[in-house]
py3Dmol code that shows the C-alpha trace and the ligand (Angstrom):
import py3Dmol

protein = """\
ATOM      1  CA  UNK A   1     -21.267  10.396 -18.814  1.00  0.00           C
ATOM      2  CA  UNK A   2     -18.095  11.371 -20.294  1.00  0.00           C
ATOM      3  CA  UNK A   3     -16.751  12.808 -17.259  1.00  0.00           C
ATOM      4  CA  UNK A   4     -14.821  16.631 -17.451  1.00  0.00           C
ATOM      5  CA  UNK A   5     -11.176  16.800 -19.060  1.00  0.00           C
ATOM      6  CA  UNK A   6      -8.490  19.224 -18.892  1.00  0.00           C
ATOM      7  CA  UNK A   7      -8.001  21.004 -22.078  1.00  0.00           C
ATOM      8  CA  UNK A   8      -4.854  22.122 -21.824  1.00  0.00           C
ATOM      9  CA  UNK A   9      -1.498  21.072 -20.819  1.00  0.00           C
ATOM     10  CA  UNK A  10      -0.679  24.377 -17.894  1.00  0.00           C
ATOM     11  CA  UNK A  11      -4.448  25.200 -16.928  1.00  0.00           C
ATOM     12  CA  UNK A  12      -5.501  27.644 -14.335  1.00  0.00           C
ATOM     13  CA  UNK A  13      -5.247  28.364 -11.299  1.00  0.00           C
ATOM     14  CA  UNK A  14      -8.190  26.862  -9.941  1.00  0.00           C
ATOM     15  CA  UNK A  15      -9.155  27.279  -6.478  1.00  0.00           C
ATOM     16  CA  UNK A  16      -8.843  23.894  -4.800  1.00  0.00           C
ATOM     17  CA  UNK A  17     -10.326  22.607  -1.300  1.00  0.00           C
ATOM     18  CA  UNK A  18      -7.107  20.960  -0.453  1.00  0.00           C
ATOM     19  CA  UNK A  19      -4.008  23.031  -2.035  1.00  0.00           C
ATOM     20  CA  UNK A  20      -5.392  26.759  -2.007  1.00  0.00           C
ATOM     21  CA  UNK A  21      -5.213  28.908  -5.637  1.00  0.00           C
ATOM     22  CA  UNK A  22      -3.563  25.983  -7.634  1.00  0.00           C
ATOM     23  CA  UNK A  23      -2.026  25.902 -11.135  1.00  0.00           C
ATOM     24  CA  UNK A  24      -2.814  22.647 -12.594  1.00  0.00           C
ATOM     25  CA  UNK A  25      -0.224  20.524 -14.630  1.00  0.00           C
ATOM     26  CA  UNK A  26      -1.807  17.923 -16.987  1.00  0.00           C
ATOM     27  CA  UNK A  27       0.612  14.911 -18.489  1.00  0.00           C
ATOM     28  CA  UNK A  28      -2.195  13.696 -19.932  1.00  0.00           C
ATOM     29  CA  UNK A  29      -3.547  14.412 -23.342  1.00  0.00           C
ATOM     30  CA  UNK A  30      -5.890  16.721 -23.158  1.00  0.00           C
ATOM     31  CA  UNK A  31      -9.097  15.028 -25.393  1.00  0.00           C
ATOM     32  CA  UNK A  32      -8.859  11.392 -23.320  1.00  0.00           C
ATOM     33  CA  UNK A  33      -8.609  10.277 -19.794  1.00  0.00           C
ATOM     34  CA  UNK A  34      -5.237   7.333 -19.383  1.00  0.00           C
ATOM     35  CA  UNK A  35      -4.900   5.731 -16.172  1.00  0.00           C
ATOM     36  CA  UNK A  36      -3.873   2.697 -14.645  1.00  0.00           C
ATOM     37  CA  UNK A  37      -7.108   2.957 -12.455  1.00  0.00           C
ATOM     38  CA  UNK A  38     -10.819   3.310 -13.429  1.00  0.00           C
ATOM     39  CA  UNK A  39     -11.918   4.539 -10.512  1.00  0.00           C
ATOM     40  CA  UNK A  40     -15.820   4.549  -9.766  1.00  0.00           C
ATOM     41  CA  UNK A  41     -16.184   8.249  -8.923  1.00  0.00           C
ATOM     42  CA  UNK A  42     -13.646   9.718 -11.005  1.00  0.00           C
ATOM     43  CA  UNK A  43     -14.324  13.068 -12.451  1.00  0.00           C
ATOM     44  CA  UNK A  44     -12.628  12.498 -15.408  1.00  0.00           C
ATOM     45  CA  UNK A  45     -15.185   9.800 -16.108  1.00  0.00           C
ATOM     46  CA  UNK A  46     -14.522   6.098 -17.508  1.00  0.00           C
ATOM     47  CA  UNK A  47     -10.967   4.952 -18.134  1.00  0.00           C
ATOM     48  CA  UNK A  48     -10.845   4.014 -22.158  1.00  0.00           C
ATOM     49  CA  UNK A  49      -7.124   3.726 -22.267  1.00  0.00           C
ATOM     50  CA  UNK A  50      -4.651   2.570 -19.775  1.00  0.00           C
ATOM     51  CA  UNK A  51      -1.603   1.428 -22.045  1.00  0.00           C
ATOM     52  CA  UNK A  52       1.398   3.350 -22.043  1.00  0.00           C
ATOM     53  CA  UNK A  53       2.602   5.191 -25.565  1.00  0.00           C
ATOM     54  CA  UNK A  54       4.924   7.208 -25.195  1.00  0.00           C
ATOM     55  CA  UNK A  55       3.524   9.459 -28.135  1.00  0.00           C
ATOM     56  CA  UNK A  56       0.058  10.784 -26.893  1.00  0.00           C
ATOM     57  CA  UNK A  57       2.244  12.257 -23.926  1.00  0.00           C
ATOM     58  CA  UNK A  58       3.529  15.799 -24.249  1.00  0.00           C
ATOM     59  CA  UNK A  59       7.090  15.859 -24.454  1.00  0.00           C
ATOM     60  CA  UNK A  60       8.821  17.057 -20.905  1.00  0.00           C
ATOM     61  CA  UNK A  61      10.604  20.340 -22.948  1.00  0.00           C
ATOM     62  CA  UNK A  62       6.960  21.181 -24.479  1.00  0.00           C
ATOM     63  CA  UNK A  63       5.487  21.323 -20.686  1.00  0.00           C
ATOM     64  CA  UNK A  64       8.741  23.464 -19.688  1.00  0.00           C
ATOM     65  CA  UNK A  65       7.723  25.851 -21.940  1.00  0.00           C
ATOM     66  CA  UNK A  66       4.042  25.872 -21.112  1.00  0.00           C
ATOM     67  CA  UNK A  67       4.789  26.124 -17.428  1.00  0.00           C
ATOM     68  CA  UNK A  68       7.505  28.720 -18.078  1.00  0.00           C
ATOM     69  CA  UNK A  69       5.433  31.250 -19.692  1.00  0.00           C
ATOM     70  CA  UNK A  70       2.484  30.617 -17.231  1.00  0.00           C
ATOM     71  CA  UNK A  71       4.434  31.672 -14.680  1.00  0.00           C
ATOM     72  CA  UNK A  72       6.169  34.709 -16.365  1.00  0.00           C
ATOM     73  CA  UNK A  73       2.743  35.704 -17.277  1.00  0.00           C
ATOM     74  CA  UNK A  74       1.438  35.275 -13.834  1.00  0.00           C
ATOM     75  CA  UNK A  75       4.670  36.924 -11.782  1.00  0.00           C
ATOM     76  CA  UNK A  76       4.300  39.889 -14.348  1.00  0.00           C
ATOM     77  CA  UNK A  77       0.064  40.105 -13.385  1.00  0.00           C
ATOM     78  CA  UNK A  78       1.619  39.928  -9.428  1.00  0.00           C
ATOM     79  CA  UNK A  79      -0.440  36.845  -9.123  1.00  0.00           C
ATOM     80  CA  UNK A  80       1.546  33.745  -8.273  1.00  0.00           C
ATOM     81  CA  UNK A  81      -0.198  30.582  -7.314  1.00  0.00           C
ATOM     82  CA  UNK A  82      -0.073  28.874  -3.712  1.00  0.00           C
ATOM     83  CA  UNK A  83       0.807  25.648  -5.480  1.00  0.00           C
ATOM     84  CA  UNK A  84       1.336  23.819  -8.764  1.00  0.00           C
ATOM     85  CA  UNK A  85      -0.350  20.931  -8.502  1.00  0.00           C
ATOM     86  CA  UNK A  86       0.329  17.666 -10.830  1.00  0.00           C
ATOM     87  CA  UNK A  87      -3.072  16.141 -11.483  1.00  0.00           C
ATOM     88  CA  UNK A  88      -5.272  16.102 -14.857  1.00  0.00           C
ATOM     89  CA  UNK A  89      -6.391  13.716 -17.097  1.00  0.00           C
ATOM     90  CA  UNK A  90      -5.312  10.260 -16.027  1.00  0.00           C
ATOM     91  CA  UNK A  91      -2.545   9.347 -13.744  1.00  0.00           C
ATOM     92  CA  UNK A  92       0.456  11.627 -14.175  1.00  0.00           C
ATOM     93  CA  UNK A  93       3.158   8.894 -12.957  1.00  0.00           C
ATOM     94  CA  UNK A  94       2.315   7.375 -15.998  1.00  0.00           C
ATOM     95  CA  UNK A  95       4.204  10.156 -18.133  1.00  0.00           C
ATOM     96  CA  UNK A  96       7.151   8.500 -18.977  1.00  0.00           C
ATOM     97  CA  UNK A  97       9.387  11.483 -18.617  1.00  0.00           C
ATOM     98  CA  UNK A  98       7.930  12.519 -15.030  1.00  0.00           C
ATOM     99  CA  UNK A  99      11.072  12.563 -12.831  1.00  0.00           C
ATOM    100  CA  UNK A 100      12.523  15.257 -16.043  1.00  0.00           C
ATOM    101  CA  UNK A 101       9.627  17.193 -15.747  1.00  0.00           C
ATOM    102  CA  UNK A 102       9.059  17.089 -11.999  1.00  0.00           C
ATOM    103  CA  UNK A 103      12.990  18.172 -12.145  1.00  0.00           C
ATOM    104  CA  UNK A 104      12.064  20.815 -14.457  1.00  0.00           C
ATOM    105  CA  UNK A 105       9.142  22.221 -12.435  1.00  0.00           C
ATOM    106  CA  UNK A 106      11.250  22.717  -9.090  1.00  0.00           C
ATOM    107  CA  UNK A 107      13.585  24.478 -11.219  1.00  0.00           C
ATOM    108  CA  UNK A 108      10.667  26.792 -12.340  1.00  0.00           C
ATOM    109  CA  UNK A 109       9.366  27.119  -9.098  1.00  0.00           C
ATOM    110  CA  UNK A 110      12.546  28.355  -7.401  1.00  0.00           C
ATOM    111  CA  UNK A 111      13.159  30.927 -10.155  1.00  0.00           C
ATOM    112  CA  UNK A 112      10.028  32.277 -10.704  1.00  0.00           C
ATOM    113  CA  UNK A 113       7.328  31.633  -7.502  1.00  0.00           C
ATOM    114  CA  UNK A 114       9.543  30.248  -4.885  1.00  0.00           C
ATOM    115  CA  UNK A 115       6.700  30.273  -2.346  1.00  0.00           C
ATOM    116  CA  UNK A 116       4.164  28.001  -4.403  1.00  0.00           C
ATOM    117  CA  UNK A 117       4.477  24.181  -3.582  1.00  0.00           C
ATOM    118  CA  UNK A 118       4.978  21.551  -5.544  1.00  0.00           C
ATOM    119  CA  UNK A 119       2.557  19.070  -5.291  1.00  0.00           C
ATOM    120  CA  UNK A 120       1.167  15.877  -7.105  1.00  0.00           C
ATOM    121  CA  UNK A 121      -1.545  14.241  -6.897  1.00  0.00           C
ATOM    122  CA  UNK A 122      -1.210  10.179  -7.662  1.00  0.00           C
ATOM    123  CA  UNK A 123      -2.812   6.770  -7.348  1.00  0.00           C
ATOM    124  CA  UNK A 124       0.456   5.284  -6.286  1.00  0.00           C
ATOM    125  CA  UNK A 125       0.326   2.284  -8.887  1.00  0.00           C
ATOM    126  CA  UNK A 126       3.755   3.335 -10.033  1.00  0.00           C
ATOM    127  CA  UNK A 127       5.764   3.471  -7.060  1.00  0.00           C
ATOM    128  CA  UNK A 128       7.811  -0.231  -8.784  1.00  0.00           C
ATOM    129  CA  UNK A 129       9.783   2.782 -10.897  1.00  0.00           C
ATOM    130  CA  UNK A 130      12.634   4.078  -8.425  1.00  0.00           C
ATOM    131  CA  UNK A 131      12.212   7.524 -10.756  1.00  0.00           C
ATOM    132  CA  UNK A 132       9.127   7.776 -10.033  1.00  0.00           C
ATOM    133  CA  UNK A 133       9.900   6.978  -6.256  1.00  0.00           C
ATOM    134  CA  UNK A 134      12.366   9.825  -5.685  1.00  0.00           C
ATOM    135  CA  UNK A 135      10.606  12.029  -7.899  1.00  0.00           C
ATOM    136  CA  UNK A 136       7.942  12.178  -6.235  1.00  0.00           C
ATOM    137  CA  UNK A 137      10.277  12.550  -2.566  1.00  0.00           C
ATOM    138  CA  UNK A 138      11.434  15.516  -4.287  1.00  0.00           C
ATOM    139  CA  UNK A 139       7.959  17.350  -4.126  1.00  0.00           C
ATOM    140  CA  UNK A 140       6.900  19.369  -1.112  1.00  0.00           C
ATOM    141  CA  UNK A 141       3.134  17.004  -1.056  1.00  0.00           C
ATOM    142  CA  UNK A 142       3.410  13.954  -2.021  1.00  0.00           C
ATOM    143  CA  UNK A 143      -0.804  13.280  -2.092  1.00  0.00           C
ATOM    144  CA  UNK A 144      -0.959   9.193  -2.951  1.00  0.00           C
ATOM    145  CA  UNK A 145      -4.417   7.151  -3.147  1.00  0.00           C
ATOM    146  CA  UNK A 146      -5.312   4.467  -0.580  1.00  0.00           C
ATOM    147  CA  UNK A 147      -9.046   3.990  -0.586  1.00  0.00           C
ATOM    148  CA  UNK A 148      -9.564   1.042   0.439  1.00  0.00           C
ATOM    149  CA  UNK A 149      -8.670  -1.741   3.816  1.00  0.00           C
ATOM    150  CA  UNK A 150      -9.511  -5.191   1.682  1.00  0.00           C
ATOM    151  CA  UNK A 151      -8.752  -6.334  -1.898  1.00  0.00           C
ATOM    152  CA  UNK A 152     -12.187  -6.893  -2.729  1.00  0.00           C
ATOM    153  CA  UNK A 153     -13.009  -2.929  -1.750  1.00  0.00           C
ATOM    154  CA  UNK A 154     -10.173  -1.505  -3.751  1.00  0.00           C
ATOM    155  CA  UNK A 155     -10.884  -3.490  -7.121  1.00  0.00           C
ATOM    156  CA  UNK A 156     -15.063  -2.411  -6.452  1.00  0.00           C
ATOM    157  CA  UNK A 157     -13.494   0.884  -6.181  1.00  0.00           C
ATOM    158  CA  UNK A 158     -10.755   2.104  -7.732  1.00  0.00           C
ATOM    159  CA  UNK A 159     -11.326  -1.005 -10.394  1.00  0.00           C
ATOM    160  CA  UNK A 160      -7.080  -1.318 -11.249  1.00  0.00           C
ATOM    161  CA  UNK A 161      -6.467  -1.691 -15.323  1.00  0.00           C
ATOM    162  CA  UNK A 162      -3.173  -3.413 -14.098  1.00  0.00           C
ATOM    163  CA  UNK A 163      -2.743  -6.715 -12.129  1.00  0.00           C
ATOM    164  CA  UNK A 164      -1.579  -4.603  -9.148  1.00  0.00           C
ATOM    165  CA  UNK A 165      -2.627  -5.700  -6.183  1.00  0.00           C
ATOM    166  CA  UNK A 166      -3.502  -3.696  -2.770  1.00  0.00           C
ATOM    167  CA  UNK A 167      -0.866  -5.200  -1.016  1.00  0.00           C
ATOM    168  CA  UNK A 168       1.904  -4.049  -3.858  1.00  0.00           C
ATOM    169  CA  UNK A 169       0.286  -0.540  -3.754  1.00  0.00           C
ATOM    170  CA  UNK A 170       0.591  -0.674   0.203  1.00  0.00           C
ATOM    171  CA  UNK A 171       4.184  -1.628  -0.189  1.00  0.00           C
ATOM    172  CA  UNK A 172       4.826   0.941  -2.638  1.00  0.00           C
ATOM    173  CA  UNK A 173       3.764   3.537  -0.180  1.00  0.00           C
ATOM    174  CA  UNK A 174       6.273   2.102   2.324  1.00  0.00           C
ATOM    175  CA  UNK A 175       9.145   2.968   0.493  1.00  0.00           C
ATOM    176  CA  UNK A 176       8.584   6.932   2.177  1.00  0.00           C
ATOM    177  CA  UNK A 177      10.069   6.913   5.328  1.00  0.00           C
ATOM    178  CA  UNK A 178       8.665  10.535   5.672  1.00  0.00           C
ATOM    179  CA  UNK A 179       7.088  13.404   3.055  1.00  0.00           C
ATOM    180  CA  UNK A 180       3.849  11.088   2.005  1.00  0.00           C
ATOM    181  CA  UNK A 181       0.178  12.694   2.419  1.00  0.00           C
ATOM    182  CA  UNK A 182      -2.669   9.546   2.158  1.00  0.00           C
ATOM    183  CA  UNK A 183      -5.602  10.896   0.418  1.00  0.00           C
ATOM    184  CA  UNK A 184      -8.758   8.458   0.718  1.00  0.00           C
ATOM    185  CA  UNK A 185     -12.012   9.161  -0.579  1.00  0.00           C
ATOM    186  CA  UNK A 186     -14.763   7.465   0.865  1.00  0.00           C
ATOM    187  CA  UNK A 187     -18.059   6.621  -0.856  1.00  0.00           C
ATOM    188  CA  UNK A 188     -20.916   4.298  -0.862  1.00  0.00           C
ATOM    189  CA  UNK A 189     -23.362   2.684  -3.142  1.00  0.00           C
ATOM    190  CA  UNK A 190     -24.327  -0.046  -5.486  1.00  0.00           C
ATOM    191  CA  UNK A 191     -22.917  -0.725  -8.766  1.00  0.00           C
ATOM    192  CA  UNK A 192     -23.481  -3.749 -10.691  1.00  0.00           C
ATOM    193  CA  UNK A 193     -25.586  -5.315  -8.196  1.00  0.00           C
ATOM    194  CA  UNK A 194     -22.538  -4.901  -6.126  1.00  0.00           C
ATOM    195  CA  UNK A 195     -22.556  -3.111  -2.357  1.00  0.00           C
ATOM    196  CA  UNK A 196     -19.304  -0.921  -2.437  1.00  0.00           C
ATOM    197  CA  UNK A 197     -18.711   0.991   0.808  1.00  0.00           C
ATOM    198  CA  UNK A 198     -15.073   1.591   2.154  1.00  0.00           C
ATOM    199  CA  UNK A 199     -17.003   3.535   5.641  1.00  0.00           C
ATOM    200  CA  UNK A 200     -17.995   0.008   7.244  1.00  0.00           C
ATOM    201  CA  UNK A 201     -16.175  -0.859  10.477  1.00  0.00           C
ATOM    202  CA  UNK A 202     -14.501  -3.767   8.412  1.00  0.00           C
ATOM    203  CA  UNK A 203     -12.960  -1.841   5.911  1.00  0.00           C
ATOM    204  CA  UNK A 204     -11.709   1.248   7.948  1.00  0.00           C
ATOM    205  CA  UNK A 205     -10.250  -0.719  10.573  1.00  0.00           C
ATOM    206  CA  UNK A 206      -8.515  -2.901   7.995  1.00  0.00           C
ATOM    207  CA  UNK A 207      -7.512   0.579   5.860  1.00  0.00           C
ATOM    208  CA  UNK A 208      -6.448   1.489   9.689  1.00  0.00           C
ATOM    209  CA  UNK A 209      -3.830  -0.826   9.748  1.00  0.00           C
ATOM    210  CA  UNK A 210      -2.482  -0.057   6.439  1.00  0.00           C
ATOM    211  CA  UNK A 211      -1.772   3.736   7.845  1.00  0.00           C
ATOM    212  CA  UNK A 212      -0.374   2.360  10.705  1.00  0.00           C
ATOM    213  CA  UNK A 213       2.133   0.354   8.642  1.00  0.00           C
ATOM    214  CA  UNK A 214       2.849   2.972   6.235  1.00  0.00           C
ATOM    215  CA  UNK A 215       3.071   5.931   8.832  1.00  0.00           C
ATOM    216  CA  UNK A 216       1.702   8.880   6.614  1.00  0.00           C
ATOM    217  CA  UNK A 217       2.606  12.614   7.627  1.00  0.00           C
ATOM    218  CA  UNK A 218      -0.698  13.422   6.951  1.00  0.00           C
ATOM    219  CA  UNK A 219      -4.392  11.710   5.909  1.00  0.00           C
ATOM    220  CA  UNK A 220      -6.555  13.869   3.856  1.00  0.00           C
ATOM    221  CA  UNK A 221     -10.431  12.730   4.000  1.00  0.00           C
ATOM    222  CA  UNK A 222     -12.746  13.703   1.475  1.00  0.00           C
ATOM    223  CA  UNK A 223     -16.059  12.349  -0.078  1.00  0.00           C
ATOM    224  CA  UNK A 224     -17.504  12.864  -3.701  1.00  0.00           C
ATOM    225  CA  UNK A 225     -18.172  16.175  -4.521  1.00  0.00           C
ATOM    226  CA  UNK A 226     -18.735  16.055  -8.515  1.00  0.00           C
ATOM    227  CA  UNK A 227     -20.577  14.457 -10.752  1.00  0.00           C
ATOM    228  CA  UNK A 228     -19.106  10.533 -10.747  1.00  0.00           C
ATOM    229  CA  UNK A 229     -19.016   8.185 -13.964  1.00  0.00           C
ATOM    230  CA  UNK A 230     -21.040   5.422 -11.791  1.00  0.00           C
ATOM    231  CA  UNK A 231     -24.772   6.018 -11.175  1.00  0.00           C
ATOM    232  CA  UNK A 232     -25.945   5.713  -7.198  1.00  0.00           C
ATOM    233  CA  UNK A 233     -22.879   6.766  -5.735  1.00  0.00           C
ATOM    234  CA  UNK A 234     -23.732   8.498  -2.323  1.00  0.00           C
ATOM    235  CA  UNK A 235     -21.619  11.363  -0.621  1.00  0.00           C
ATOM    236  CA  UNK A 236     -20.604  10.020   2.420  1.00  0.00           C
ATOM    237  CA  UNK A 237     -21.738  13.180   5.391  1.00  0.00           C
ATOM    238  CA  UNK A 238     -19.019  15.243   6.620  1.00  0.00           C
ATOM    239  CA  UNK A 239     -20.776  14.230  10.479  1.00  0.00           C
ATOM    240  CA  UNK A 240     -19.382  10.608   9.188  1.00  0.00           C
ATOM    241  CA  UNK A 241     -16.259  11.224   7.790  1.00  0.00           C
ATOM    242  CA  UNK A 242     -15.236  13.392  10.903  1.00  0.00           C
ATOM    243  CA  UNK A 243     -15.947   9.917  12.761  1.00  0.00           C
ATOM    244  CA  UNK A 244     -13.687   8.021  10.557  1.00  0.00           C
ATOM    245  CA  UNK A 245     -10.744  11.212  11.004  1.00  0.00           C
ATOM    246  CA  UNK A 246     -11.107  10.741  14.912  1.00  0.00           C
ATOM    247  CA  UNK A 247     -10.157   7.220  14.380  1.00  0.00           C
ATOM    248  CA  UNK A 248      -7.084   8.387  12.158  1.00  0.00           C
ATOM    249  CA  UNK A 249      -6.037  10.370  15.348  1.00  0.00           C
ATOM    250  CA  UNK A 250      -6.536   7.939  17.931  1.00  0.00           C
ATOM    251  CA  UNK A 251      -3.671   6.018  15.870  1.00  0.00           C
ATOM    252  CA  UNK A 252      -1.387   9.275  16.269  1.00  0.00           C
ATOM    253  CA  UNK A 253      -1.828  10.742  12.042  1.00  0.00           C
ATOM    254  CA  UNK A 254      -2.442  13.982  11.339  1.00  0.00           C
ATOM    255  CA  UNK A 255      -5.846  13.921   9.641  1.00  0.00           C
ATOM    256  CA  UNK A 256      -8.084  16.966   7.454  1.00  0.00           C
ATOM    257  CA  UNK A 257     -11.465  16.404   6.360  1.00  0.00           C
ATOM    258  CA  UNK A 258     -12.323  18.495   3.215  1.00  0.00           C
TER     259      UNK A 258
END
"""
ligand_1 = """\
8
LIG
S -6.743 7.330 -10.120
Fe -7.503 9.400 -10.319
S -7.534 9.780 -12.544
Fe -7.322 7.571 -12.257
S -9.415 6.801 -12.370
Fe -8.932 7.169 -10.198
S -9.659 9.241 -9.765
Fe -9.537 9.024 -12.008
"""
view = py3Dmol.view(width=600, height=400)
view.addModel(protein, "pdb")
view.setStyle({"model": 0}, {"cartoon": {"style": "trace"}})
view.addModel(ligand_1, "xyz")
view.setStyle({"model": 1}, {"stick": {}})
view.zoomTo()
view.show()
């Protein structure tokens, strides 16, 4: 399948299960998928490019204006969003001029909806850049990707284009001493003739330990819930994933299940 893309660079809002009525901001261009990860159950479907060029990105001035008259539009219609949400087609850390634009959206945001948050929504591969480090402290959610407890689950899962490793992704996430949301989405199934399940006792107390070390303000929970590139995924039941989120709060996190 070729997996649902964003067609535009400002699109929305959307009603999302985790942010509320959400205007979306897309880096990425808006006829391919680019990401650092090619994760099994993305929505956007398959990775096909992962390199960086600095030219299929939209230039950070281009997505001030986009965002500026999106929110003009929407003040004037009395209809300002809960949040603006960084997400799209890809990975938007990957945009080279993301700490501009992210300081370009808060600007936005505090002259025009000053109630909607600023949130983005990462796989936390980038987290070597300091820009992209206090960028991203700069939002009011910082939502970064840790699916996995073991190596072997995280390259069955989220299937990294990079050589980054789990362990450099876990100590990227260290670096926020407060202000970081884990998101983890937790799936089953066979792919390849490969097992892949991140629910077994293994992996979550493993991925356990990880939280504990990295001391998240919140973990959001959440299985598939779209159509995923991989055939013979299986949703994980919210009855299941409520088990895992009691676990999350024996260890003292916050935890939602969506
Ligand atoms: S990190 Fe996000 S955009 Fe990238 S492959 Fe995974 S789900 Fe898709």
């Amino acid at each position: 399948m070729s997996g649902f893309l964003f067609d535009k660079i400002v699109f929305g809002p959307v009603h999302s299960r985790r942010l509320g009525v959400s205007l979306g901001m897309n880096l990425l261009p808006t006829d391919h998928k680019i990401c650092s990860f090619n994760c099994i159950y993305c929505e956007c479907g398959w990775t096909k490019v992962s390199k960086i060029d600095k030219f299929t990105f939209p230039p950070a001035n281009i997505v001030k204006q986009f965002l500026e008259k999106k929110l003009i539009e929407m003040r004037d219609n009395n209809e300002l969003p809960e949040a603006i949400s960084f997400a799209g087609n890809g990975e938007p850390t990957l945009h080279p001029e993301f700490a501009e634009i992210i300081n370009n959206t808060i600007e936005l945001r505090n002259q025009y909806s000053p109630k909607s948050k600023v949130d983005v929504l990462s796989n936390a591969t980038m987290l070597h850049l300091p820009n992209v480090v206090n960028a991203l402290k700069k939002v009011d959610m910082n939502i970064l990707k840790l699916d996995a407890g073991t190596e072997e689950t995280y390259r069955n899962i989220n299937c990294p284009l990079t050589d980054i490793t789990l362990e450099k992704i876990v100590a990227g996430l260290k670096q926020f001493t407060s202000n970081l949301i884990i998101q983890t989405l937790f799936v089953r199934g066979e792919l390849n003739g490969k097992i892949i399940d991140n629910t077994t006792e293994t992996e979550v107390n493993e991925w356990l330990k990880y939280l504990r070390d990295i001391k998240p303000d919140l973990v959001m929970i959440y299985p598939i819930a779209r159509a995923t590139p991989a055939k013979g995924l299986e949703k994980v039941s919210m009855n299941e994933l409520e088990i895992i989120a009691s676990k999350v709060k024996k260890f003292g996190f916050k935890t939602e299940v969506y």
